[in-house]
VOFI-572055 format. One record per residue: residue in one letter; x, y, z of N, C-alpha, C in turn. Coordinates in steps of 0.1 Angstrom, whole numbers, plus 5000, padded with zeros to 4 digits. Each point is the difference from the previous one (the first is absolute). Layout:
% VOFI-572055
AXYZXYZXYZ;...
//
This chain:
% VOFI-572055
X918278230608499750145004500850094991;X499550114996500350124996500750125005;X500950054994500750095010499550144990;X499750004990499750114993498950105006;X499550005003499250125004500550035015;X500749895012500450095003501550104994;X500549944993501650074999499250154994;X498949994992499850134991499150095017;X499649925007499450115009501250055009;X500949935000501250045009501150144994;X499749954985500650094993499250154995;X498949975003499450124998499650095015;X500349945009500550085011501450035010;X500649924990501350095003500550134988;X499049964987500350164993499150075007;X498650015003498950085006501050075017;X500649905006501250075012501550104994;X500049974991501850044998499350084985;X499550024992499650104990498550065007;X499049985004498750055004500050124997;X500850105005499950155002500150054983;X501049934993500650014990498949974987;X499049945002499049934989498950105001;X499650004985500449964993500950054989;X501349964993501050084997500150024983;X500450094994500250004988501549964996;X499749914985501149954996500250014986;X501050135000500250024983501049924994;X499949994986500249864996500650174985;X501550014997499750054989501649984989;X500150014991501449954990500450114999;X501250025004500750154997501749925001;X500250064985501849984996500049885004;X499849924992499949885001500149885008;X499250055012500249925010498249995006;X499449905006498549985003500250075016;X499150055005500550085014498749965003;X500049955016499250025007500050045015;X498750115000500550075011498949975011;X500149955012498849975007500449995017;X499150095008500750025013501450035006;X500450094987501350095006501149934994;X499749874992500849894999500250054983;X501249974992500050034989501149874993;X499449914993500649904991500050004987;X501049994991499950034985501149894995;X499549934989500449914990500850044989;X500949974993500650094989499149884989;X499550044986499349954994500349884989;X501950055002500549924995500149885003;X499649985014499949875007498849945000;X499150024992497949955001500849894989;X499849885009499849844993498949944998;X498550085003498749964997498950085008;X498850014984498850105005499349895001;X498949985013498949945000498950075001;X498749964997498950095003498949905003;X499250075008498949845001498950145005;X498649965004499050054999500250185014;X500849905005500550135015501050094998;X501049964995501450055003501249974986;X501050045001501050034988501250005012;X500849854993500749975008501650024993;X500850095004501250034995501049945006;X500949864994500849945004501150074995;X501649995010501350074997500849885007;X499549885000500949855001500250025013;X501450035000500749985024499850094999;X499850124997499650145001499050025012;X498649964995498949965004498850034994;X498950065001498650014996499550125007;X499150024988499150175000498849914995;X498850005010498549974997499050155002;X500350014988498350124994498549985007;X499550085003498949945001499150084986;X499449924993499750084988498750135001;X499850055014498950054999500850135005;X501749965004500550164989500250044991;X499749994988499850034994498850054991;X499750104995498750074997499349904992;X501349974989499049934986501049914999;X499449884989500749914997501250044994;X499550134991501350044989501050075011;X499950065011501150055008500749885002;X499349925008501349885001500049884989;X500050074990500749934987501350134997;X500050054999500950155000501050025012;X499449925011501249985014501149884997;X499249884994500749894996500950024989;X499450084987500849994991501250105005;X499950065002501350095005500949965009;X499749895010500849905007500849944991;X499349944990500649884993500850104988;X500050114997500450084991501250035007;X500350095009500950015007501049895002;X499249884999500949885004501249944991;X499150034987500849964984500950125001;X499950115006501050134995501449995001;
//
C-alpha cells in the first residue's frame, strides 16, 4: 500500500485550513548588498552570497545551495527572460568571489 497521495491530500488540506485566506500569495525573490532575500507572507529570509556552495537549474526551478545555511528554490517563471536570470546568478556568484 501507498501512503503518497494520501500524505499529499492531507498536506494539501492542512495548507488550504491554516493558509486558505492567505492564497494565493506573492513571493519576491530579490539580491540586494549581497545577500539573496526572500520575501513571502510577511516572512523575510536572506542568505549572504558568500555562503552559495551550489547553483542548480533543471527545466522548473534554480536551486541556490548555502550548505547548513540552507536552500532558496527559484521558480524560473520569475523571471521575465532567460538573460534576467542569467544576470541574477552572475551577480550571486560575483558577489561571492568579492
Amino acid at each position: 500500500m501507498t501512503y503518497k497521495p494520501l500524505v499529499k491530500r492531507r498536506i494539501r488540506k492542512y495548507i488550504e485550513r491554516e493558509y486558505g485566506a492567505q492564497l494565493p500569495t506573492v513571493t519576491r525573490y530579490s539580491f540586494e548588498n549581497g545577500q539573496v532575500v526572500c520575501e513571502s507572507s510577511g516572512v523575510t529570509i536572506s542568505f549572504s552570497s558568500s555562503e552559495l556552495t551550489d547553483v542548480i537549474e533543471d527545466k522548473e526551478r534554480l536551486e541556490l545551495s548555502f550548505g547548513d545555511k540552507g536552500l532558496s528554490v527559484i521558480p524560473l517563471r520569475a523571471f521575465k527572460t532567460a538573460e534576467e536570470k542569467k544576470l541574477f546568478v552572475t551577480a550571486i556568484r560575483g558577489a561571492k568571489e568579492s
